[in-house]
C-alpha positions in Angstrom: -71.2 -75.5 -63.3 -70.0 -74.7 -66.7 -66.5 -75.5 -65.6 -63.7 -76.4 -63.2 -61.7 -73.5 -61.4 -58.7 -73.4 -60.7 -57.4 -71.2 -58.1 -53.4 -71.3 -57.1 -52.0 -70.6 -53.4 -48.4 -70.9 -54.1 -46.2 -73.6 -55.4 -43.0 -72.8 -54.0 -41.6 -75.7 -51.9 -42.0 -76.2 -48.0 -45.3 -73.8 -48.4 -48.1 -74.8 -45.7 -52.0 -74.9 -47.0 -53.4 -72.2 -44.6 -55.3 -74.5 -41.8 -58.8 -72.6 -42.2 -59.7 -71.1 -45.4 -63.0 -69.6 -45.1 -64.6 -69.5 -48.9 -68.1 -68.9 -50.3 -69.7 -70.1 -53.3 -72.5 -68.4 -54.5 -74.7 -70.2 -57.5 -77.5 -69.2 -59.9 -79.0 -72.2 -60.1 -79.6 -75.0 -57.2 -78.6 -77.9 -59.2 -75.5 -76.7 -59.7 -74.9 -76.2 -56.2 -75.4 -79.8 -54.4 -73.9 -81.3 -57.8 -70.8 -79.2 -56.3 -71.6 -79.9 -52.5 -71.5 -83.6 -53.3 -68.8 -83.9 -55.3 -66.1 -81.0 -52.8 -65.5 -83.4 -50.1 -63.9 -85.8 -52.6 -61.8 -83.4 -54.7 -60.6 -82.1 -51.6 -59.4 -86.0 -50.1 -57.4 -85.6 -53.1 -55.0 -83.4 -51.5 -55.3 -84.3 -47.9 -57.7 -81.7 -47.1 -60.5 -81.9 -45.4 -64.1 -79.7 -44.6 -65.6 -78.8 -41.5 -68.8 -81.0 -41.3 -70.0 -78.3 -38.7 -69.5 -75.3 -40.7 -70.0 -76.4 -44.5 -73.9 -76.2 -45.8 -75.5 -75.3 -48.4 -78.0 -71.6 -47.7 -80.5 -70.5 -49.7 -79.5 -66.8 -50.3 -81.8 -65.2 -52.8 -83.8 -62.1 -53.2 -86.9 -62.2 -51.5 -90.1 -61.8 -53.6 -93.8 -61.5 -52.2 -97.2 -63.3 -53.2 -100.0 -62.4 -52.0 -101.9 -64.1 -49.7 -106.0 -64.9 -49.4 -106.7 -62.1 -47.2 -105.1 -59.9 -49.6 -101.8 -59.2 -47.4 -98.2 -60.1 -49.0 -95.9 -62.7 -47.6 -92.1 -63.2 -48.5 -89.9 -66.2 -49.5 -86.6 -66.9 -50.2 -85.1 -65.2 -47.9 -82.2 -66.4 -45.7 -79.6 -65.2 -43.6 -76.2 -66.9 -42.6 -73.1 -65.8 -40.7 -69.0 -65.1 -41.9 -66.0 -64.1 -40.5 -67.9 -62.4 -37.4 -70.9 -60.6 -39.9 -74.7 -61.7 -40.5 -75.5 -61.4 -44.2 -79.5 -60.5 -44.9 -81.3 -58.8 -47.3 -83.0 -55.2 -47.0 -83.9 -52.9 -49.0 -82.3 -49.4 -49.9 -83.3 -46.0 -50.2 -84.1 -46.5 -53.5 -86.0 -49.6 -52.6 -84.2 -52.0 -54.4 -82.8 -55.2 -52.5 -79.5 -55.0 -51.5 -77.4 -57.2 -49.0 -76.9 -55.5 -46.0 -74.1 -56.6 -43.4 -74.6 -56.9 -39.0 -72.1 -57.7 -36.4 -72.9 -61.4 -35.6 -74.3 -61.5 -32.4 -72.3 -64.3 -31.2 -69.5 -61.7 -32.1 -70.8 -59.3 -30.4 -71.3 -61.3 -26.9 -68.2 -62.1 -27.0 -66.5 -59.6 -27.5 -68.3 -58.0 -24.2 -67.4 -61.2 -22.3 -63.9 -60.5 -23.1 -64.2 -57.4 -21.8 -65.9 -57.4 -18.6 -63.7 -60.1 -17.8 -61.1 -58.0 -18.5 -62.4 -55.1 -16.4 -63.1 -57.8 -13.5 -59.3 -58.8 -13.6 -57.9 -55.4 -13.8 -60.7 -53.2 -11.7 -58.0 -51.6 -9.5 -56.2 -50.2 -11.9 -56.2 -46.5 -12.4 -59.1 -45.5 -14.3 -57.3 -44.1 -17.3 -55.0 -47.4 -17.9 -58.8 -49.5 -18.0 -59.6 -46.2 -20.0 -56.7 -46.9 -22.6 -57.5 -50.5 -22.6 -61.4 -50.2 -23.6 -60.9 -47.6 -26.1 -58.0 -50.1 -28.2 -60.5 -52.6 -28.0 -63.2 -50.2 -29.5 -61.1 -48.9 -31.7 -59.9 -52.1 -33.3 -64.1 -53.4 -33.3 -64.9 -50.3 -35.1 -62.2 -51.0 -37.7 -63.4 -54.5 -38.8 -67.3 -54.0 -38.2 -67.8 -50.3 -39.4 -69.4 -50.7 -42.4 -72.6 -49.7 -44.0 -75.9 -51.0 -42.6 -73.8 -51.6 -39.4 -73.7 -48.9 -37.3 -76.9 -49.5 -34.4 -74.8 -52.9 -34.0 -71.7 -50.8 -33.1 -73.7 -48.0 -31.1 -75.2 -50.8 -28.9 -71.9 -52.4 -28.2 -69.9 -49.0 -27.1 -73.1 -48.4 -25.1 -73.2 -51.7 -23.3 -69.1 -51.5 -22.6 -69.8 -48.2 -21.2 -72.2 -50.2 -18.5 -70.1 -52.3 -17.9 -66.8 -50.5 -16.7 -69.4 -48.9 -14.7 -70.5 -51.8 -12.9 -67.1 -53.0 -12.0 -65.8 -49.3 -11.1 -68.8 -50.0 -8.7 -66.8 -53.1 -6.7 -63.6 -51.9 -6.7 -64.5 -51.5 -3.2 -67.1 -51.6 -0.8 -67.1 -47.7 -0.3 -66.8 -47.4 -4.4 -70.4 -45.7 -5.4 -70.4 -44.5 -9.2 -73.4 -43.3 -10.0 -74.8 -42.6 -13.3 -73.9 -38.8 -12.3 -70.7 -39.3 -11.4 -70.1 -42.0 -14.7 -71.5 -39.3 -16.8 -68.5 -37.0 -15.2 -65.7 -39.1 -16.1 -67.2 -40.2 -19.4 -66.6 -36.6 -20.3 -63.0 -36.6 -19.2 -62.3 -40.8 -20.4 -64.7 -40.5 -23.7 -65.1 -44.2 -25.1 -64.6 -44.2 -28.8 -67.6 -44.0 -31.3 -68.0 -45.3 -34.6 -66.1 -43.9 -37.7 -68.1 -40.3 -38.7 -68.7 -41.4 -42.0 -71.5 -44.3 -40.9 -73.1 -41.4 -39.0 -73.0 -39.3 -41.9 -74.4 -42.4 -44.2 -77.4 -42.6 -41.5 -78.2 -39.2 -41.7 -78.5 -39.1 -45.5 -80.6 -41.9 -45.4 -83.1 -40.7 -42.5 -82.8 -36.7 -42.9 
């Protein structure tokens, strides 16, 4: 590092530390990043802060190059991928064919997420269908808002898909009689649409595979 760097919260008295600050360094050079991982626990003691042992490491993160191996195929290295704030950060290439980073839904996130809801639809099955309706397309709506970004939009398709099964399985026990069939699903889908991602991810797609 070429120098210390000093970053201000606020200084106003009676102001809390936020108790999880999620922060990423990124280096040039290795060296310079374990002189820094050995020497943050310490500076941080200094103010009577602690880090995570669980969820601070050092990642290799760089571009991936090829060499080519005996046989005459290529091989990469250097490549890594690591999760934050509910995202999986890997490198792809573009249209263009340059490397870029490209962004996913975790998939812890993403299991989640569809835990949350079927329990949901579990608890609440006998409740009219448009209330559970309501219900599933806020949660969509709000995933969509955070996750939709570029790169990301098979990740979201997949989750609205596998919601959509499950609020069919539990319409399924609301009752021993209860029979939705894929038929009668694709009926109400059509009147109780489930949200799909933002219109401008599709449109990104589309330019990229015409």
């Amino acid at each position: 590092m070429s120098g210390d760097v000093q970053v201000r919260f606020c200084e106003r008295p009676g102001v809390r530390f936020p108790r999880a600050t999620h922060l990423v360094i990124a280096f040039a050079r290795e060296d310079d990043a374990r002189r820094l991982y050995g020497v943050l626990p310490k500076r941080f003691e200094k103010y009577g802060l602690t880090l995570h042992p669980d969820k601070t490491r050092l990642v290799q993160f760089k571009r991936p190059s090829y060499s080519k191996r005996d046989d005459g195929t290529t091989k990469g290295s250097g490549q890594d991928v690591f999760d934050l704030l509910g995202f999986t950060l890997y490198w792809a290439r573009s249209e263009r064919g340059y490397w870029v980073i490209q962004l996913q839904t975790a998939r812890d996130r993403s299991t989640r997420t569809l835990h949350k809801l079927s329990d949901w639809c579990r608890r609440n099955r006998h409740r009219p269908v448009r209330e559970q309706w309501l219900r599933l397309c806020r949660a969509l709506q709000g995933h969509f808002a955070y996750f939709g970004v570029v790169g990301n939009l098979g990740r979201l398709l997949a989750l609205r898909y596998a919601v959509y099964r499950i609020w069919r399985s539990w319409l399924n026990r609301r009752s021993q009689r209860a029979r939705v069939t894929w038929k009668k699903m694709r009926l109400l889908s059509e009147r109780y649409p489930l949200p799909s991602p933002p219109q401008k991810l599709r449109n990104l797609r589309a330019l990229a595979n015409p």
